[in-house]
Structures are given as structure tokens and as C-alpha cells.
N, C-alpha and C positions, 0 to 999 in steps of 0.2 A: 420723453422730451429731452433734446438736447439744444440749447441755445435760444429756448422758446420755441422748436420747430417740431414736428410731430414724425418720427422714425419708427418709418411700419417695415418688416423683414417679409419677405415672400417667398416660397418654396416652391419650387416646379417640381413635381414629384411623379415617381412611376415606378412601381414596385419596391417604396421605402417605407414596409412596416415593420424590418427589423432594425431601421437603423435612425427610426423618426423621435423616438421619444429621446435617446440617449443626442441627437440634435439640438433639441429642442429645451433639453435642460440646458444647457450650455448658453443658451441663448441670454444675455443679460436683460433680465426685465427691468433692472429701473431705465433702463436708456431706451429699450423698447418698446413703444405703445400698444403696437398690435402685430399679435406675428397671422399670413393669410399662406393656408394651403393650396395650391388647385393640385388635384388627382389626373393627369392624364388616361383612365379609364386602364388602372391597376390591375391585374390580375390578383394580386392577393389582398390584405387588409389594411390599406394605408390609409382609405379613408375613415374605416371606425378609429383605428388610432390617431386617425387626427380629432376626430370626435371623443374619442375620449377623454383626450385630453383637454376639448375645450375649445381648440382650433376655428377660428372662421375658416372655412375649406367648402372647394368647391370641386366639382367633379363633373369632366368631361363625359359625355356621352359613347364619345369613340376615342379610339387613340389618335388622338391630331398629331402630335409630335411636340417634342422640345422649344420651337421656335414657337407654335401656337400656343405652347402652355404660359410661357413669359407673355403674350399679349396677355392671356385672361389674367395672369398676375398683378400684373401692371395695371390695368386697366381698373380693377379693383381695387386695388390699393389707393390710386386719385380717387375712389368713391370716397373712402376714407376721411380724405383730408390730409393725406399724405401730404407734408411736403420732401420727405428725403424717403426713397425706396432704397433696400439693400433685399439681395436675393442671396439666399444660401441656399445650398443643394441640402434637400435632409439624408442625403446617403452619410453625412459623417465625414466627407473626403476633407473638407475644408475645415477649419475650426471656426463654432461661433466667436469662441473670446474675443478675437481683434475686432468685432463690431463700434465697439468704442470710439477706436483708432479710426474707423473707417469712416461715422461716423460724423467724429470732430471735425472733417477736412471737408465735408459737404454744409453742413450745417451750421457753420464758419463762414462760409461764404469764399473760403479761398481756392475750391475747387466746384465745379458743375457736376462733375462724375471722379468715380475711385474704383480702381480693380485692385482686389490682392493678386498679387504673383506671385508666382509657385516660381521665378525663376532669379528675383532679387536677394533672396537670401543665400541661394547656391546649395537646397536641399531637396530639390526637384528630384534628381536619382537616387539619395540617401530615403527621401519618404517613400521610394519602391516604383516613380514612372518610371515606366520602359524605355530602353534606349531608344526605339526607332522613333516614339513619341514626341521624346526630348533631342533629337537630332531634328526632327520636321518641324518643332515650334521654332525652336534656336530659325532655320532657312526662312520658314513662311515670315517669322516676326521680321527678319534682319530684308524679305522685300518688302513687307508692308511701311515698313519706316520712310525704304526708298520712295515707292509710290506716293507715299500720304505724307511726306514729308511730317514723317513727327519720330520720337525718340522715346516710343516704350518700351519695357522690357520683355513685355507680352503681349498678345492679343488674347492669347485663347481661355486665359482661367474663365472659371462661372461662377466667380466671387465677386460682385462687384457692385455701386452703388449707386445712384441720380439724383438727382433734383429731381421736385414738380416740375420745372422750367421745360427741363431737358425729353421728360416723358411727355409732354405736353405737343411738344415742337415736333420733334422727328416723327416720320411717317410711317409708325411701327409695321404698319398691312402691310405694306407696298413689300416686306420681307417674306423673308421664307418661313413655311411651318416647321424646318427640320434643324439640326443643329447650326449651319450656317449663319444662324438668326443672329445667336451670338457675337461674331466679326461685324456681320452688315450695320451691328447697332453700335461697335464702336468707330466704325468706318463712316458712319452720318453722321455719331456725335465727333469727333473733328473734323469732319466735310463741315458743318453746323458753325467752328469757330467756337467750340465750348472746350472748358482746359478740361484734364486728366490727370489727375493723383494719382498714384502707386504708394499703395505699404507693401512691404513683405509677408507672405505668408507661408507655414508649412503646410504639407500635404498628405495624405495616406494613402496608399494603394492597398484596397483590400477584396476578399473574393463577396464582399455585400455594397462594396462600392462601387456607381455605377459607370463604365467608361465603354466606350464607343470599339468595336471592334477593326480589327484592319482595312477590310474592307469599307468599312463606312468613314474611317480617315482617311481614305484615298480619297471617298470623295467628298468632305470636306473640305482637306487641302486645296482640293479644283475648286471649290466656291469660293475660298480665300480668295486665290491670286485671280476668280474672275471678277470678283469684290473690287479689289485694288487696281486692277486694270480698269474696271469700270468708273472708279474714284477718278483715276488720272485721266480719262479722255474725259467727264462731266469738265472736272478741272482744265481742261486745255479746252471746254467747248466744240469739243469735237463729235458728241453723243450726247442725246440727253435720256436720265436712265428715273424711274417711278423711286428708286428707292434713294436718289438725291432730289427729289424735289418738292421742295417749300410746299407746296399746295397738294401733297401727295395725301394718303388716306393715314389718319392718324387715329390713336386709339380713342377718338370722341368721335370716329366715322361709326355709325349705324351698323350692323352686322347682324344676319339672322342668329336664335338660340343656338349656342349649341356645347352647353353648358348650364349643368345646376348648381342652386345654393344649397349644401349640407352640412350648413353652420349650425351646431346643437340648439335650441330652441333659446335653455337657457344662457346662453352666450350670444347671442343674435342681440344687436341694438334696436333692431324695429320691433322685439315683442315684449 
């Protein structure tokens, strides 16, 4: 609890069972109520290790993808009672510690949402991202600002944090199953009129941390700037587009299974 309010962490995971428990320790428990796995349908053993440690963790059936795994996060997490969601990768790349920090500015009331950047501190290249990575955030952020008229420092980290408010509201379906998910949800939460926090944060590049290959940055960069194009014509009324609208499918919309609970028995609140 922080502020009286209930701060549950959520983990979108896919092949992180070497790198989930040294996460997870890191994770400050007096601040955090409940930390929730979901397994995007892992090849190796992330979901016993999430079990064994205790983990509410849930596991996909197939591999949906990164954007689908954040719906069943999220979606979870308001079962809860959530009021403040933060999502950390359990690959390690990002540090739990600043949870705190990230925290206070949601649960405070003085921000809606909060991303760590990996580019406020100015050690984006020193923790080991690759140039072309940090040349194509530096371009995509500096037109997403243009478009969406706002002033972050980043779009793209996968550090970041909400409100019940804000998970509530936006039309999480109406996005994509794949990495894009991440931009379109902060592209509705300031389409939405919710503010945005920044702390700084450092970063790791390492060969068990998970990052997106070339080819698959190419084509999320294209979903960016079709993101932000898509923001600017909803905003001039010139288009109207599922993933800017009010009455779009949000995560209390209905969905068939397609995902289990493999929360340990003894850890489960309903037994």
C-alpha cells in the first residue's frame, strides 16, 4: 500500500526463468501488495518458477504476443483491486528498485500514468542499447511529440505505470497483440487527456534480456508513426479510428478463454 491505495506489479513474460526470481527479489514488498505473472506460453520453465515462488501467474495457452500478454496483465490485476498497476519485464533489463518512485507520483494523485526512461538520465548507450535502437527512439519520440503534441522523453520504455482510472477507460482490445501495444497505450492515454510522469531510469543489455530483433523494429517503428498519424487525423476529425474511441472494447469487454490460472494453491485467495 502506498497512500492507502493497493500497488499490484505485473509481469509480461516469455522465456524468463533465468532471469525471474533475481527480478523479483528486487521487487520491494512493503510497497507492493501483489506482484501477477502471465506466461505467454514459454518454452522453458518460467511458469514453475513463478510457482515457486508463490507468484499469482497465469499462462497462456498459445503464444499471443506481448501486446496480448499486457491485456491479460492488466485485466487481472483490476480483479484485484488494483488501484495503481506498474508492469516490469522480469527479464532484469529494468530495475525493480525505483518502484517507489514510480509509485508515489501515481498514488499521489499527481500523475494518471508514469514510464521510466531509459533516456532521461543519458545512460541509454552506457547500459549497452545499441546505436541504431537509440538513434530510432531519439527520431520516432522527437515525431511523436510533433503529432501528439506532448513532451516526453520517450515512448518506448516497458517500465511504466496507471491508474485504475486509466486501465479502466481506454480501449485496451481495440490494440494490437504484438509489441506496438505498448506506443498505442500511451498514444490513447494522452489522446484520453490523462497526464504522464517521467522518472529516470537505468537500463541492461544482456544476452538473457529480452529485446526485439531488427527486423521486428522495423516494423514496429511503422506502427509508431502509423499510431501518431492515426492520433493526428482522429484529432483534426478527419478519421475515426477503434483504438481512439470512447465506447471502443475495453478490458471489462467479454472475451472467449484463452488463458489459465496457475496460481499455487497455497497462494490463491479463493482456496
Amino acid at each position: 500500500m502506498m497512500h492507502g491505495k493497493k500497488v499490484v506489479v505485473v509481469m509480461p513474460a516469455y522465456n524468463a526463468a533465468s532471469t525471474l526470481e533475481r527480478t523479483y527479489a528486487d521487487v520491494p514488498k512493503d510497497i507492493v501488495d501483489e506482484v501477477i505473472l502471465v506466461d505467454d506460453c514459454s518454452r522453458d520453465n518460467t511458469i514453475e518458477q513463478a510457482r515457486r515462488l508463490g507468484l499469482r501467474c497465469f499462462r497462456h495457452e498459445q503464444n499471443w504476443g506481448y501486446g496480448r500478454n499486457q491485456k491479460t496483465c492488466y485485466a487481472e490485476a483490476l480483479k484485484t483491486g488494483a488501484d495503481v498497476v506498474i508492469m516490469v519485464h522480469p527479464d532484469y533489463q529494468y530495475t525493480p528498485k525505483i518502484i517507489p518512485a514510480i509509485a508515489n507520483l501515481v498514488t499521489s494523485g499527481e500523475y494518471d500514468a508514469v514510464i521510466a526512461s531509459r533516456i532521461l538520465g543519458g545512460t541509454a548507450l552506457g547500459g549497452g542499447m545499441p546505436l541504431y535502437k537509440y538513434i530510432s527512439n531519439r527520431f520516432l519520440t522527437l515525431t511523436q511529440n510533433l503529432f501528439l503534441n506532448a513532451k516526453l522523453s520517450e515512448y518506448h520504455t516497458g517500465y511504466r505505470a496507471f491508474s485504475r482510472e486509466v486501465l479502466e477507460t481506454l480501449p485496451l482490445w481495440e490494440n494490437s497483440d504484438d509489441f506496438v501495444f505498448d506506443n498505442q497505450m500511451l498514444a490513447q492515454t494522452i489522446y484520453f487527456g490523462y497526464r504522464i510522469g517521467e522518472v529516470s531510469c537505468p537500463t541492461k543489455y544482456f544476452e538473457e534480456a529480452s529485446s526485439i530483433n531488427f527486423r521486428r523494429s522495423c516494423t514496429y517503428g511503422l506502427g509508431v508513426l502509423q499510431t501518431s498519424l492515426q492520433f493526428r487525423l482522429q484529432k483534426w476529425g478527419k478519421k475515426q479510428y477503434p483504438i481512439f474511441d470512447k465506447n471502443g472494447r475495453g478490458l471489462s469487454s467479454p472475451n472467449p478463454p484463452y488463458y489459465k490460472d496457475e496460481t499455487p494453491s497455497c497462494c490463491d485467495p479463493a482456496s
